[in-house]
C-alpha positions in Angstrom: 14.5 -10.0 -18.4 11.6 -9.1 -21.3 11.2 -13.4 -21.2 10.7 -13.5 -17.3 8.5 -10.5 -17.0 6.1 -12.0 -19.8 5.9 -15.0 -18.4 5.1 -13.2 -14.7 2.4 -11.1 -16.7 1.1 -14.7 -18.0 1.0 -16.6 -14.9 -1.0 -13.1 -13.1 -3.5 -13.3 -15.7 -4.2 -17.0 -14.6 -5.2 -15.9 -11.0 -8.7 -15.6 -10.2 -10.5 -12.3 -7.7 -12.2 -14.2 -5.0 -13.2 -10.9 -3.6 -13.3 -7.2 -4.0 -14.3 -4.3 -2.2 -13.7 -1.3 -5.0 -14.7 2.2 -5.5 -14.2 5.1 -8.0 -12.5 8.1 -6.6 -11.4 11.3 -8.1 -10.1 14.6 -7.4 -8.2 17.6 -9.1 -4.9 19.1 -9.2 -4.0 22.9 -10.7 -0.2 22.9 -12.4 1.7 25.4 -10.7 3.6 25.9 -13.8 0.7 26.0 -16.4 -2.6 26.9 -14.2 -4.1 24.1 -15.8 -6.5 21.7 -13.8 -6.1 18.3 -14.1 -8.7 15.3 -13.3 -7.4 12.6 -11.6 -9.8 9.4 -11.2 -9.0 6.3 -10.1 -9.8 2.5 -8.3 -9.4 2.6 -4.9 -9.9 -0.5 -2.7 -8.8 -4.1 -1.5 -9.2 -6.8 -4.4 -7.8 -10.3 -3.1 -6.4 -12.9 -5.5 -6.7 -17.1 -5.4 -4.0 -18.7 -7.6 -1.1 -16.1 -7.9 2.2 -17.6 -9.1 5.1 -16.9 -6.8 6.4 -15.2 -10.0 3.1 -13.3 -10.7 3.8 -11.9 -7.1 7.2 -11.2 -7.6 6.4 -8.7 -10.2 3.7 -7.6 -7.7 6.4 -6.9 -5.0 8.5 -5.1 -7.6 5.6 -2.8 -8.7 4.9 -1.5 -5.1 8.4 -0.9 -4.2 9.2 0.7 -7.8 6.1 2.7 -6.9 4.6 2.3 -10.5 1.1 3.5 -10.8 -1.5 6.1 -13.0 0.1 9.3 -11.6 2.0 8.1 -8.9 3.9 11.6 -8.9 0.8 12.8 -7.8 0.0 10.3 -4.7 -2.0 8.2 -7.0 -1.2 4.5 -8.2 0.7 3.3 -5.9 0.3 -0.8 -4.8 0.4 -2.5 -1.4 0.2 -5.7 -1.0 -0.4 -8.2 2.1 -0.4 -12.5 1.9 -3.3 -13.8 3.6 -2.9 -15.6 6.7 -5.2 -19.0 7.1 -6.3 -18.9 10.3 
Protein backbone atom coordinates (compact mmCIF):
# COMPACT_ATOMS: atom_id res chain seq x y z
CA UNK A 1 0.00 0.00 0.00
CA UNK A 2 3.00 2.66 1.25
CA UNK A 3 4.52 1.58 -2.68
CA UNK A 4 1.13 2.55 -4.45
CA UNK A 5 0.34 5.62 -2.57
CA UNK A 6 4.05 6.98 -3.39
CA UNK A 7 3.88 6.35 -6.57
CA UNK A 8 0.08 8.14 -6.72
CA UNK A 9 1.84 11.12 -4.82
CA UNK A 10 4.64 10.98 -7.77
CA UNK A 11 2.43 10.81 -10.73
CA UNK A 12 0.09 14.10 -8.92
CA UNK A 13 3.22 16.05 -8.73
CA UNK A 14 3.63 15.56 -12.59
CA UNK A 15 0.25 17.33 -13.42
CA UNK A 16 0.29 20.74 -14.34
CA UNK A 17 -2.70 23.88 -12.95
CA UNK A 18 -4.01 25.15 -16.12
CA UNK A 19 -6.20 27.38 -14.12
CA UNK A 20 -7.04 28.70 -10.76
CA UNK A 21 -9.42 30.83 -9.22
CA UNK A 22 -8.09 31.00 -5.30
CA UNK A 23 -8.60 33.07 -2.28
CA UNK A 24 -7.46 33.22 1.37
CA UNK A 25 -10.23 32.86 3.85
CA UNK A 26 -10.22 32.76 7.57
CA UNK A 27 -12.31 32.77 10.51
CA UNK A 28 -12.37 31.75 14.36
CA UNK A 29 -13.56 29.15 16.59
CA UNK A 30 -13.71 29.49 20.69
CA UNK A 31 -13.21 25.74 22.36
CA UNK A 32 -16.06 24.98 24.46
CA UNK A 33 -13.97 23.00 26.65
CA UNK A 34 -10.90 25.45 26.96
CA UNK A 35 -12.33 29.02 26.01
CA UNK A 36 -9.51 29.33 23.82
CA UNK A 37 -9.94 31.00 20.23
CA UNK A 38 -8.58 29.42 17.53
CA UNK A 39 -7.58 30.92 13.89
CA UNK A 40 -8.55 29.01 11.22
CA UNK A 41 -7.21 30.24 7.62
CA UNK A 42 -7.27 28.55 4.69
CA UNK A 43 -7.41 28.21 0.40
CA UNK A 44 -10.67 28.29 -0.78
CA UNK A 45 -11.42 27.97 -4.51
CA UNK A 46 -11.51 25.86 -7.85
CA UNK A 47 -7.83 25.00 -9.22
CA UNK A 48 -8.15 22.59 -12.41
CA UNK A 49 -5.50 20.13 -13.31
CA UNK A 50 -4.04 19.00 -17.07
CA UNK A 51 -2.16 15.71 -16.87
CA UNK A 52 -3.52 13.87 -13.71
CA UNK A 53 -2.77 10.07 -13.66
CA UNK A 54 -5.76 7.94 -13.25
CA UNK A 55 -3.80 6.89 -10.10
CA UNK A 56 -2.99 10.56 -9.03
CA UNK A 57 -6.88 10.76 -9.10
CA UNK A 58 -7.53 7.77 -7.39
CA UNK A 59 -5.88 9.08 -4.36
CA UNK A 60 -7.79 12.32 -5.07
CA UNK A 61 -11.15 10.30 -4.91
CA UNK A 62 -9.94 8.68 -1.73
CA UNK A 63 -9.04 12.02 0.01
CA UNK A 64 -12.60 13.53 -0.50
CA UNK A 65 -14.45 10.65 0.52
CA UNK A 66 -12.03 10.03 3.65
CA UNK A 67 -12.76 13.68 4.19
CA UNK A 68 -8.96 14.47 4.91
CA UNK A 69 -8.21 18.14 5.20
CA UNK A 70 -6.44 21.13 7.63
CA UNK A 71 -9.23 20.88 10.29
CA UNK A 72 -11.77 19.10 8.65
CA UNK A 73 -13.45 18.48 12.16
CA UNK A 74 -14.09 21.93 12.02
CA UNK A 75 -15.77 22.20 8.31
CA UNK A 76 -12.50 23.09 6.93
CA UNK A 77 -10.33 20.92 4.32
CA UNK A 78 -12.55 19.01 2.90
CA UNK A 79 -11.98 18.17 -1.26
CA UNK A 80 -14.46 17.91 -4.11
CA UNK A 81 -13.71 17.01 -7.14
CA UNK A 82 -15.43 17.11 -10.68
CA UNK A 83 -13.79 15.69 -14.41
CA UNK A 84 -14.18 18.12 -16.97
CA UNK A 85 -16.42 17.53 -19.71
CA UNK A 86 -15.02 18.54 -23.44
CA UNK A 87 -17.66 20.05 -24.95
Amino acid sequence: MRAVVGRAVQEASWARVSWARTWVESGHRRSSRTGQVQELVGLRGVVAYEGMSSLAMALLTLGAELGVGKDIAFGCGGIRLFRATAG
